[in-house]
KOLKE-320380 format. One record per residue: x, y, z of N, C-alpha, C in turn; residue in three letters; residue number from 0. Coordinates in pm, whole numbers. Layout:
+--------+--------+--------+--------+--------+--------+--------+--------+--------+------+-----+
|    n.u |    n.v |    n.w |   ca.u |   ca.v |   ca.w |    c.u |    c.v |    c.w | type | seq |
+--------+--------+--------+--------+--------+--------+--------+--------+--------+------+-----+
|      X |      Y |      Z |      X |      Y |      Z |      X |      Y |      Z |  ALA | NUM |
...
+--------+--------+--------+--------+--------+--------+--------+--------+--------+------+-----+
//
This chain:
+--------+--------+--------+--------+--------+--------+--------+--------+--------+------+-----+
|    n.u |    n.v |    n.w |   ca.u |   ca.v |   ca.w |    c.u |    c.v |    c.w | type | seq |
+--------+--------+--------+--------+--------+--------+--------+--------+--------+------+-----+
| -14888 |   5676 |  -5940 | -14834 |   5720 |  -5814 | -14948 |   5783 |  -5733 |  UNK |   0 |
| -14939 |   5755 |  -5611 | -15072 |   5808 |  -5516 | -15020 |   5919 |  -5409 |  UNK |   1 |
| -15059 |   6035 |  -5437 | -15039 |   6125 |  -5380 | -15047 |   6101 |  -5208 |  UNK |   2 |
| -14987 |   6123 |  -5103 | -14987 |   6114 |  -4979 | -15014 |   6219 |  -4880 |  UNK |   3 |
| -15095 |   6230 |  -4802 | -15120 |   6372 |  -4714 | -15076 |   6295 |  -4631 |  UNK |   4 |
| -15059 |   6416 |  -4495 | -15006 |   6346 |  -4331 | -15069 |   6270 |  -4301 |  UNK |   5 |
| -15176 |   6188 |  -4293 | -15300 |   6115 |  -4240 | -15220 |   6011 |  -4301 |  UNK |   6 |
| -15262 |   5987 |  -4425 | -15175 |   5835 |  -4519 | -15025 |   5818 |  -4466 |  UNK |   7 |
| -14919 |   5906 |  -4451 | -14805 |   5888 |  -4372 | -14799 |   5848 |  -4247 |  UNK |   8 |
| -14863 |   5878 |  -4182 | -14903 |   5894 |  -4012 | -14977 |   5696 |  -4008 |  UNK |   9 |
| -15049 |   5705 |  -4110 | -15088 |   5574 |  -4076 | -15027 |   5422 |  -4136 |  UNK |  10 |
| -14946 |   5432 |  -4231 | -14830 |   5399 |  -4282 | -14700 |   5311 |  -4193 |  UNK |  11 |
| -14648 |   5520 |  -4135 | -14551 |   5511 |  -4031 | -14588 |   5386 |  -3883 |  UNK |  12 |
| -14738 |   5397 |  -3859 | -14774 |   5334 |  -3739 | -14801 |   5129 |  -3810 |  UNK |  13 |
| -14849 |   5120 |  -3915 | -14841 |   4986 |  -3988 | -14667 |   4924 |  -3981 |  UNK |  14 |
| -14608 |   5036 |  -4020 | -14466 |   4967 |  -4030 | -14386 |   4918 |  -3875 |  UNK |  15 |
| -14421 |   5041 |  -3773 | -14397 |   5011 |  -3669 | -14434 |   4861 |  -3610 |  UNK |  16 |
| -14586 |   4807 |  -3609 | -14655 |   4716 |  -3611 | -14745 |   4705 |  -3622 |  UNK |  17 |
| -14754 |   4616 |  -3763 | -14883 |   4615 |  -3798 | -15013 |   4529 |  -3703 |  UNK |  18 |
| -14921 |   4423 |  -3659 | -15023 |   4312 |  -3602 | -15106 |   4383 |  -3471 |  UNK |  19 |
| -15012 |   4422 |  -3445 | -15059 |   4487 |  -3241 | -15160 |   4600 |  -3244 |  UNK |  20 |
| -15139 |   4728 |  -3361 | -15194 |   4777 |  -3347 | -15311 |   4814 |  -3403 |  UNK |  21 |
| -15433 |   4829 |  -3322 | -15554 |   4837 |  -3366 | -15605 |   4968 |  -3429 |  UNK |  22 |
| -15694 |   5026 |  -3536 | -15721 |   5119 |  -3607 | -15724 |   5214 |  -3500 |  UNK |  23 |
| -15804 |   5185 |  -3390 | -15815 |   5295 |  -3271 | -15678 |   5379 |  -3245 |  UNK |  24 |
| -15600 |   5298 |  -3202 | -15466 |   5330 |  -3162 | -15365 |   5440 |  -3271 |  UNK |  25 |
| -15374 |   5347 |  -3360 | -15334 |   5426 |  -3498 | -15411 |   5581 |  -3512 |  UNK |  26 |
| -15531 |   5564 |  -3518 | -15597 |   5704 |  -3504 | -15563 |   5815 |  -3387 |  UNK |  27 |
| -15600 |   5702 |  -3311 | -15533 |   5826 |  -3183 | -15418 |   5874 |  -3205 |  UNK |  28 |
| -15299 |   5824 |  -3257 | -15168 |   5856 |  -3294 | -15158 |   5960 |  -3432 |  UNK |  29 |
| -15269 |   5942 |  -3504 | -15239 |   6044 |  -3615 | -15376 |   6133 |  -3597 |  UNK |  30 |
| -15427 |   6107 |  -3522 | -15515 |   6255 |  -3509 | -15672 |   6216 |  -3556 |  UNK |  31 |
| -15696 |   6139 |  -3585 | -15842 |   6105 |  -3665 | -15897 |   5994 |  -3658 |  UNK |  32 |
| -16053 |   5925 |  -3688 | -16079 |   5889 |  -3612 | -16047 |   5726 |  -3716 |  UNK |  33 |
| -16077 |   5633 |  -3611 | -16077 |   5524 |  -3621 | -16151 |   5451 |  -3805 |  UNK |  34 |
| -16261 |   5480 |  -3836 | -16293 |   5467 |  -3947 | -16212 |   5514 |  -4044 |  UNK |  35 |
| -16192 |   5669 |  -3986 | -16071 |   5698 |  -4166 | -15986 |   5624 |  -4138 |  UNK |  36 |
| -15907 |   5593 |  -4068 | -15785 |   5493 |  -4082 | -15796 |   5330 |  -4161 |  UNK |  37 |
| -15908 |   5303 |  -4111 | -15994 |   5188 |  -4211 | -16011 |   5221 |  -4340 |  UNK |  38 |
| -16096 |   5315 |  -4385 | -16069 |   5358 |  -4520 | -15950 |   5426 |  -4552 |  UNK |  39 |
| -15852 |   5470 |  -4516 | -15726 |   5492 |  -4554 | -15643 |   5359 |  -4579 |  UNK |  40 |
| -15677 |   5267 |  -4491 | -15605 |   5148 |  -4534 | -15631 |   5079 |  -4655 |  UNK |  41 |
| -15777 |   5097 |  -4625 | -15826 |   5009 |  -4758 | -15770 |   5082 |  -4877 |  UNK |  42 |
| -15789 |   5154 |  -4892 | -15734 |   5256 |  -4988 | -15610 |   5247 |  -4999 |  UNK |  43 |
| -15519 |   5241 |  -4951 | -15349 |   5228 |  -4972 | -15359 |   5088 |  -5011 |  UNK |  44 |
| -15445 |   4980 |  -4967 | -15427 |   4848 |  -5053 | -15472 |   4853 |  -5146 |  UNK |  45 |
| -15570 |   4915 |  -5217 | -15654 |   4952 |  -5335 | -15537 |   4944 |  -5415 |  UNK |  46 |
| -15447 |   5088 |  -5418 | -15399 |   5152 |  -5453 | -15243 |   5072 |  -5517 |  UNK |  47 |
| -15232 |   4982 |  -5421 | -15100 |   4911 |  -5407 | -14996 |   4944 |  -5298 |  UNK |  48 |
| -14999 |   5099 |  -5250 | -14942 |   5163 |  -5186 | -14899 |   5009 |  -5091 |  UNK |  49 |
| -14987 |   4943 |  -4998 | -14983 |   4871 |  -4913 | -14936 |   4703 |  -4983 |  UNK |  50 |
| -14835 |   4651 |  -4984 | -14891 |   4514 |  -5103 | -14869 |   4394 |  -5021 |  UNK |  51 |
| -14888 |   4425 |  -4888 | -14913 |   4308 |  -4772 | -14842 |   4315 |  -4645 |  UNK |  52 |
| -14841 |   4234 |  -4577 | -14822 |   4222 |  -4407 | -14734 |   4071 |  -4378 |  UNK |  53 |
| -14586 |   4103 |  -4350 | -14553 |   3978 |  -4359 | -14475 |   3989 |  -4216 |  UNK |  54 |
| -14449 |   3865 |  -4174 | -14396 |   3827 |  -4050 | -14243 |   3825 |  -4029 |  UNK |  55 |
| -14209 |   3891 |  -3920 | -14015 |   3900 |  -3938 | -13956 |   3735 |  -3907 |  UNK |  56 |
| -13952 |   3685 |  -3928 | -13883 |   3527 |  -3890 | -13766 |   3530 |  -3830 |  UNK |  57 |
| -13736 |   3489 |  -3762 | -13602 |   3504 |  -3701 | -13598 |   3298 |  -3763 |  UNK |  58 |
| -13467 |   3322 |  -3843 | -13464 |   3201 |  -3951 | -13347 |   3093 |  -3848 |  UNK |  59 |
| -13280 |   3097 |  -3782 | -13199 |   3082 |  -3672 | -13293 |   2992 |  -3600 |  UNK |  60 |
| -13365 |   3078 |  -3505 | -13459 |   3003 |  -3412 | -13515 |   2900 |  -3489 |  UNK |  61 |
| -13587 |   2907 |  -3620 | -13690 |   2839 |  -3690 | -13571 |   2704 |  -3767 |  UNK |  62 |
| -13479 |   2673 |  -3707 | -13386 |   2580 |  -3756 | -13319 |   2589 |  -3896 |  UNK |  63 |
| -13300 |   2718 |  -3910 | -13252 |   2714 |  -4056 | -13121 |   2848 |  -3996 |  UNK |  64 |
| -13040 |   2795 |  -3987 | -12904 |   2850 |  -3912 | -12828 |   2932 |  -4038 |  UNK |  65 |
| -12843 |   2864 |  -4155 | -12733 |   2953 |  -4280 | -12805 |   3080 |  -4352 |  UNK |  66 |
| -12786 |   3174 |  -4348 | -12854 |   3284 |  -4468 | -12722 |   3387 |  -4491 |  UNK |  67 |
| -12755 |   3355 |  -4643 | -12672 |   3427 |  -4719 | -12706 |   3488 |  -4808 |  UNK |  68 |
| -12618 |   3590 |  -4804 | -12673 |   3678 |  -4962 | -12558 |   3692 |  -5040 |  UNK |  69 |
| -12580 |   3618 |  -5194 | -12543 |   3578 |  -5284 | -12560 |   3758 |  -5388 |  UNK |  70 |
| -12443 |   3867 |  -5416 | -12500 |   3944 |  -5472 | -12403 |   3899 |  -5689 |  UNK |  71 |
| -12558 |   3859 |  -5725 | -12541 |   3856 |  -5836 | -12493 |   3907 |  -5962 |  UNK |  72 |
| -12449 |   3888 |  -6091 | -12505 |   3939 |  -6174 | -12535 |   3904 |  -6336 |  UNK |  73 |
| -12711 |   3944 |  -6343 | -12745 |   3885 |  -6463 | -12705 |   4014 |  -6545 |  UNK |  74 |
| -12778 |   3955 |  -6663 | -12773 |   4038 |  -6819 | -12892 |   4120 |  -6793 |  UNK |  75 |
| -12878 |   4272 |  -6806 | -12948 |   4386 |  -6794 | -13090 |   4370 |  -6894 |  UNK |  76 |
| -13100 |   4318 |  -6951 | -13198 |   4277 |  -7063 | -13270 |   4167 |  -7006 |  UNK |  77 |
| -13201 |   4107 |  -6917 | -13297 |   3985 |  -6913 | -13332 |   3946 |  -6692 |  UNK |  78 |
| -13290 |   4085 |  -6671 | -13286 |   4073 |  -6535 | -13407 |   4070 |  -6476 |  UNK |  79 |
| -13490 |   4141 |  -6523 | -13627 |   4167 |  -6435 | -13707 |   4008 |  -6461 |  UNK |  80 |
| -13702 |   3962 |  -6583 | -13788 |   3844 |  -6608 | -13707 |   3727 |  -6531 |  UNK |  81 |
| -13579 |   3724 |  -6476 | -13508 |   3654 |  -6420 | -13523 |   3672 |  -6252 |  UNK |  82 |
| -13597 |   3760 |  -6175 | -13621 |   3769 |  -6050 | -13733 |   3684 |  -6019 |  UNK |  83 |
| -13817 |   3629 |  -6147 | -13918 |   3523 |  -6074 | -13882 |   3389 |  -6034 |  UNK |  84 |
| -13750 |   3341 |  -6159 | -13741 |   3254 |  -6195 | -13626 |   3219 |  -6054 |  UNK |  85 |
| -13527 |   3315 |  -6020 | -13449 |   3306 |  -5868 | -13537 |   3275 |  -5715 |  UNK |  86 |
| -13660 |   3358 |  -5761 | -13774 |   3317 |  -5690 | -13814 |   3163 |  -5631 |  UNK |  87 |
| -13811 |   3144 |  -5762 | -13865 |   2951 |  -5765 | -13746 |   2884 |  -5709 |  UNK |  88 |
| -13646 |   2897 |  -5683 | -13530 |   2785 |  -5612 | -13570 |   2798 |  -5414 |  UNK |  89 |
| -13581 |   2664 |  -5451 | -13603 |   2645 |  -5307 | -13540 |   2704 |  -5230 |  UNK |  90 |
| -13523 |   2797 |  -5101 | -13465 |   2831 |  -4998 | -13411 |   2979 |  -5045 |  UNK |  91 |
| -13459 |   3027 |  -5104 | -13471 |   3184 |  -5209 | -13544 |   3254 |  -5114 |  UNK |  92 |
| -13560 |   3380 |  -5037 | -13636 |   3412 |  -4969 | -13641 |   3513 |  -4985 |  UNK |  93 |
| -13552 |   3590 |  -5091 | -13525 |   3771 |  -5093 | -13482 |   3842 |  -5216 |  UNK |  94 |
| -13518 |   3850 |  -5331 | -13463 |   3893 |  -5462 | -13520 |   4064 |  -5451 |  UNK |  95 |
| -13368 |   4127 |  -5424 | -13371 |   4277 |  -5479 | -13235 |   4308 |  -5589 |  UNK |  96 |
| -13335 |   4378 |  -5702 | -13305 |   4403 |  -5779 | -13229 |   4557 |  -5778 |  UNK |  97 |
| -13167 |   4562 |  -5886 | -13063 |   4701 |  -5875 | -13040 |   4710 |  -6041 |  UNK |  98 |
| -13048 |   4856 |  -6028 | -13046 |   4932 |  -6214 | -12892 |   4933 |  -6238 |  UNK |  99 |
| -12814 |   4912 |  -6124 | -12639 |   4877 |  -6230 | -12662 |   4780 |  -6328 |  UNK | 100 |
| -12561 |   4759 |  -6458 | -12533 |   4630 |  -6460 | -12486 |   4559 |  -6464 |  UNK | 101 |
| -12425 |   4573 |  -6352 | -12333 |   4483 |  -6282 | -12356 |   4453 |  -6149 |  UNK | 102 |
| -12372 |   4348 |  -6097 | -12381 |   4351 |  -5962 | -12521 |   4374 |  -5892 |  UNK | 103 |
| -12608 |   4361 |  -5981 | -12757 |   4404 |  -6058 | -12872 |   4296 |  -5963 |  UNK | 104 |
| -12834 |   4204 |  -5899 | -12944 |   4122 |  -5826 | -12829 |   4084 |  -5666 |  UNK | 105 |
| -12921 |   4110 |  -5583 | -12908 |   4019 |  -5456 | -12979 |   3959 |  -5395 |  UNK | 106 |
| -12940 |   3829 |  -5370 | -13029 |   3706 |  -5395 | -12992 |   3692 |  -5201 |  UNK | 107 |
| -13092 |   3658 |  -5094 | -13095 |   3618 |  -4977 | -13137 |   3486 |  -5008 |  UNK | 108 |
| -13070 |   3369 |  -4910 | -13134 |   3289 |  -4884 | -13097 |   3179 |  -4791 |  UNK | 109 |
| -13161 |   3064 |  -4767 | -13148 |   3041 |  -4624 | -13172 |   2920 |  -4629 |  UNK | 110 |
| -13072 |   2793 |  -4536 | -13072 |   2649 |  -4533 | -13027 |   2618 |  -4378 |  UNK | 111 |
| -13024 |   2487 |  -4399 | -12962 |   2415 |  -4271 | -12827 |   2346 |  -4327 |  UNK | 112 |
| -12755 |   2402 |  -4433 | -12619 |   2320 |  -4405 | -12597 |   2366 |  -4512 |  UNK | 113 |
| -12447 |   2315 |  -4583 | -12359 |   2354 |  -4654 | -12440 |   2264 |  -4785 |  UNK | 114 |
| -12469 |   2140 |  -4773 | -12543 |   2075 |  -4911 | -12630 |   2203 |  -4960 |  UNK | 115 |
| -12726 |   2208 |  -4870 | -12795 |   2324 |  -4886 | -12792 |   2443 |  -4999 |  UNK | 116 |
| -12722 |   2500 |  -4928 | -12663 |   2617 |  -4974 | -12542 |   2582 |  -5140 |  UNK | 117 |
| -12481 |   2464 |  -5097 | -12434 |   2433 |  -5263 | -12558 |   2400 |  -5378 |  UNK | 118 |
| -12665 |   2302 |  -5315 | -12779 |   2306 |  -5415 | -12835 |   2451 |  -5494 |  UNK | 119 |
| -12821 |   2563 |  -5352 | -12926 |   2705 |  -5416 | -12802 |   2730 |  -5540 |  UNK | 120 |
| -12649 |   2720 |  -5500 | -12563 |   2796 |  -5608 | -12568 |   2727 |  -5704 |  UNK | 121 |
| -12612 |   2585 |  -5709 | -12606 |   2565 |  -5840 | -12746 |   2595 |  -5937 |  UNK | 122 |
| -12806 |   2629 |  -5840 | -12969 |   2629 |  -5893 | -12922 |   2773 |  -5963 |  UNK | 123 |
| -12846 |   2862 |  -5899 | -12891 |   3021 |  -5919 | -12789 |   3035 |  -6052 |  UNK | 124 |
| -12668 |   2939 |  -6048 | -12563 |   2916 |  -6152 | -12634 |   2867 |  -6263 |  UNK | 125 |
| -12727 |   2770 |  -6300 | -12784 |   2683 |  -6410 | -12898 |   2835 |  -6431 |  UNK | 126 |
| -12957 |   2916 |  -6348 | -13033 |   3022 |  -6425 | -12982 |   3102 |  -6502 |  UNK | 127 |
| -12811 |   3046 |  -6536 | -12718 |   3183 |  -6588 | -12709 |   3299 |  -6536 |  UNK | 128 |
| -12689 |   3308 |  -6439 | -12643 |   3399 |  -6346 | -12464 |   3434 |  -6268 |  UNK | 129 |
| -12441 |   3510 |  -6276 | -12279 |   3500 |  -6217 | -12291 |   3521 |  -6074 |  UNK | 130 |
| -12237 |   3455 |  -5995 | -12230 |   3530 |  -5872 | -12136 |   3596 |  -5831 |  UNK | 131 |
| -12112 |   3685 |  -5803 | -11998 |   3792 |  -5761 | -11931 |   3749 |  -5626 |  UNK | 132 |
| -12007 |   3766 |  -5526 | -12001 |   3722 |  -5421 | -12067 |   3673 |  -5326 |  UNK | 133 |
| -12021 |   3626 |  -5244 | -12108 |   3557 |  -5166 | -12114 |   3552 |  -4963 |  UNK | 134 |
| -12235 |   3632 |  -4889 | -12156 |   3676 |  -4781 | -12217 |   3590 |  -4675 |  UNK | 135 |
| -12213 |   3568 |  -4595 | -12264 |   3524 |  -4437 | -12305 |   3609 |  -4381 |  UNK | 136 |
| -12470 |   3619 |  -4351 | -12525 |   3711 |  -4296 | -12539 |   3707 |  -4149 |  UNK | 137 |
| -12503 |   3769 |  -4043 | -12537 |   3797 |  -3896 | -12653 |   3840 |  -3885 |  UNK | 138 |
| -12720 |   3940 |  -3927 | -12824 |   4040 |  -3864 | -12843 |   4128 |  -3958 |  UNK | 139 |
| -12951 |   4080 |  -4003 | -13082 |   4243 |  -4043 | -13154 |   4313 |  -4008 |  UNK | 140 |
| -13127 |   4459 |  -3979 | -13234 |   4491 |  -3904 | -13269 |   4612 |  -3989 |  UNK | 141 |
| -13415 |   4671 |  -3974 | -13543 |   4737 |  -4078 | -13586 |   4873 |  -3936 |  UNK | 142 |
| -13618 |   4940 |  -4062 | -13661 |   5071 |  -3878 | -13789 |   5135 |  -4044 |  UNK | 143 |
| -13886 |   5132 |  -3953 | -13990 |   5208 |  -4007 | -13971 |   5389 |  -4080 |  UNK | 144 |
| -14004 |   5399 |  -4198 | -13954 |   5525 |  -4263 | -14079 |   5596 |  -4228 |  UNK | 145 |
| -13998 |   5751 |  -4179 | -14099 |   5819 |  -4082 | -14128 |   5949 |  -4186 |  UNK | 146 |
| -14156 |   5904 |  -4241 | -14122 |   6070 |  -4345 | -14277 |   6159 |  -4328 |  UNK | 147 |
| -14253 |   6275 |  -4265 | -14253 |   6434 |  -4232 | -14412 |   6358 |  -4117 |  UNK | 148 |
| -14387 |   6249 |  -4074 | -14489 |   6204 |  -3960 | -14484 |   6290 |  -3863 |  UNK | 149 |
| -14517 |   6394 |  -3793 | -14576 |   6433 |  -3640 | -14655 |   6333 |  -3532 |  UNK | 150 |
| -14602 |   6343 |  -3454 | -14653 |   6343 |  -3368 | -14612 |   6381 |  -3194 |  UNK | 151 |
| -14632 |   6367 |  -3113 | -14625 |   6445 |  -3006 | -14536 |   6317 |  -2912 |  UNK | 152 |
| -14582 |   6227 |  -2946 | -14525 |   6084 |  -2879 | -14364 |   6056 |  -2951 |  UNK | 153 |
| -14328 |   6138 |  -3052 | -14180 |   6089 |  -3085 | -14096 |   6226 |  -3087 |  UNK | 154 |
| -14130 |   6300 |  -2976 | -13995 |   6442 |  -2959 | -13933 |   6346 |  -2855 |  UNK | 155 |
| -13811 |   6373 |  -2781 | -13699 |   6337 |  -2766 | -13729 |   6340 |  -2604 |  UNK | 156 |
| -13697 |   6292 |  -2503 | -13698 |   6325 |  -2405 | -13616 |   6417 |  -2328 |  UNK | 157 |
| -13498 |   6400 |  -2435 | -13361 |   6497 |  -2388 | -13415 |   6664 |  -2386 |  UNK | 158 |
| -13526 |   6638 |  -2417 | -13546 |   6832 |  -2474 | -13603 |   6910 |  -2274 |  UNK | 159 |
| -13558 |   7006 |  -2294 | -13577 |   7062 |  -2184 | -13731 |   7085 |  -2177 |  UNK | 160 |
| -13807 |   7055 |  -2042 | -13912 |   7073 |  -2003 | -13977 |   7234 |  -2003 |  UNK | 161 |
| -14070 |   7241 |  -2018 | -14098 |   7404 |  -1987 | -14132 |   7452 |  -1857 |  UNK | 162 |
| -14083 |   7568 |  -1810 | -14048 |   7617 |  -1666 | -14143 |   7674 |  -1666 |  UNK | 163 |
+--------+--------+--------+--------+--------+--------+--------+--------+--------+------+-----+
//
């Protein structure tokens, strides 16, 4: 586990916001320091693992793949973790989170253009010995960057009364 000061949070908080847009400068200016530590702070949170990559939000809709569903599973508690690679490998699999119940213990996302589709992944995820519990139709996911004990001067509220 890697201990975190405000600097590593602060620069974190501003990666999650966006990573692509914003440049080390910016980030620094936002947490107080200069442009290089934020470079070696990064590097360092990837070192570390803290960081374990930069991936792109897809909007799966636009990109012609109209069905995503999440299938919430459940395997055998003994054999669950070695079973998240293997849910992995079925084509059109895009999301395996795992859960310490055991029951109800994997939820499997994933995403097609039609109903064949989507019967191929269940039988794929069915032949891994897996139960599926249920099965939902997803609308909308949405993710908000975790801000934990971040300062800064750019996120107080506007509602707050000005000083007289």
């Amino acid at each position: 586990m890697v201990e975190l000061d405000d600097v590593d949070r602060g620069v974190l908080h501003e990666l999650q916001v966006d990573a692509r847009k914003r440049t080390t400068q910016e980030i620094a200016d936002k947490v107080g320091v200069s442009a290089s530590t934020v470079r070696n702070r990064i590097e360092h949170l990837e070192d570390e693992g803290v960081i374990e990559g930069y991936y792109p939000k897809i909007d799966y809709e636009k990109a012609s793949l109209p069905l995503q569903i999440l299938f919430v599973c459940t395997a055998d508690p003994i054999e669950r973790t070695s079973m998240v690679e293997d849910v992995l490998g079925v084509q059109g699999v895009i999301d395996v989170r795992e859960m310490l119940t055991g029951h109800r213990n994997l939820y499997v996302e994933v995403i097609g253009t039609s109903t064949e589709d989507i019967t191929r992944i269940t039988d794929a995820i069915h032949a891994l010995g897996l139960e599926i519990e249920s099965s939902e139709i997803m609308c909308q996911r949405r993710v908000q960057p975790f801000n934990h004990f971040h300062l800064s001067a750019d996120h107080t509220s506007e509602t707050e009364p000005a000083d007289e």
